[in-house]
C-alpha positions as CSV (number, residue, x, y, z in Angstrom):
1,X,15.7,7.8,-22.2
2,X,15.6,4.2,-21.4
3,X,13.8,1.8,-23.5
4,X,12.2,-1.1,-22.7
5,X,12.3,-3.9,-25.6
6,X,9.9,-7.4,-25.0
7,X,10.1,-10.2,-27.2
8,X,6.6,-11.6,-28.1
9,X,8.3,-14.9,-26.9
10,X,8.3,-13.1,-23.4
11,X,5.1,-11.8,-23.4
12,X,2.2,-13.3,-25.0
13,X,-1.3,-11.4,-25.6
14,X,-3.1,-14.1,-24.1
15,X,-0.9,-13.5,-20.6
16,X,-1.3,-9.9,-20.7
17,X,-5.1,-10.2,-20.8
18,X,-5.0,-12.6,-18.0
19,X,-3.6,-11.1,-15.7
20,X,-5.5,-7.7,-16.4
21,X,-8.7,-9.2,-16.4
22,X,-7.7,-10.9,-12.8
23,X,-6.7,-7.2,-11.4
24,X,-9.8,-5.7,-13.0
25,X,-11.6,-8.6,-11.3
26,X,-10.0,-8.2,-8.3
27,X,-10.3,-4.4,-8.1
28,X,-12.9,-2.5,-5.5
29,X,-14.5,-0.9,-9.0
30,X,-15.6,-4.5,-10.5
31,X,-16.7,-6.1,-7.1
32,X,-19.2,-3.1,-6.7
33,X,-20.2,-3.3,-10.2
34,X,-21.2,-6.8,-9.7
35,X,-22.9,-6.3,-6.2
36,X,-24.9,-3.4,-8.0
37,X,-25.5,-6.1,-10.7
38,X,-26.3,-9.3,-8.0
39,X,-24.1,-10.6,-10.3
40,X,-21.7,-12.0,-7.2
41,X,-23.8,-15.5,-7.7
42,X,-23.2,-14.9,-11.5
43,X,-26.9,-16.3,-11.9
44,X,-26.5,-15.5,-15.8
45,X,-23.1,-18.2,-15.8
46,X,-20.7,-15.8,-17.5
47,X,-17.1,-16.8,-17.4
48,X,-14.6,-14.1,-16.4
49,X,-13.7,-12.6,-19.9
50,X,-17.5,-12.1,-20.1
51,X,-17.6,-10.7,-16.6
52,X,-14.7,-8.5,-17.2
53,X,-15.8,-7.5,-20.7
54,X,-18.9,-6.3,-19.7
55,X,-17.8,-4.2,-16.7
56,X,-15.3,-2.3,-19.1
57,X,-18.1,-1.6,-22.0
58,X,-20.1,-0.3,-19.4
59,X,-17.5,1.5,-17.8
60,X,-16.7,3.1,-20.9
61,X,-20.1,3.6,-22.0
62,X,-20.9,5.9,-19.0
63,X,-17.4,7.8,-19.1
64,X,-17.8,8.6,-22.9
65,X,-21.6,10.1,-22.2
């Protein structure tokens, strides 16, 4: 079995985060969430992280009930 070694030099946390929290933005799931939300204005000013943050915890929230 092939394995797959990364330095951190390669691949920081920080750019790992990014670029899942622009496909999780970018994904059908989080643009109905924020439709059902009338969050697509973002009337409350949230940044992405927040954005992105919230949609997972509720996402979450309603899988693990």
């Amino acid at each position: 079995m092939a394995s797959i070694s990364l330095s951190h030099s390669q691949f920081s946390e920080d750019a790992i985060w990014d670029g899942l929290k622009q496909a999780i933005s970018h994904s059908s799931g989080f643009q109905r969430w924020l439709a059902e939300r009338a969050l697509t204005h973002n009337p409350e000013g949230l940044n992405l992280e927040q954005l992105v943050s919230r949609y997972l915890r509720e996402t979450l929230e309603t899988l693990a009930y």
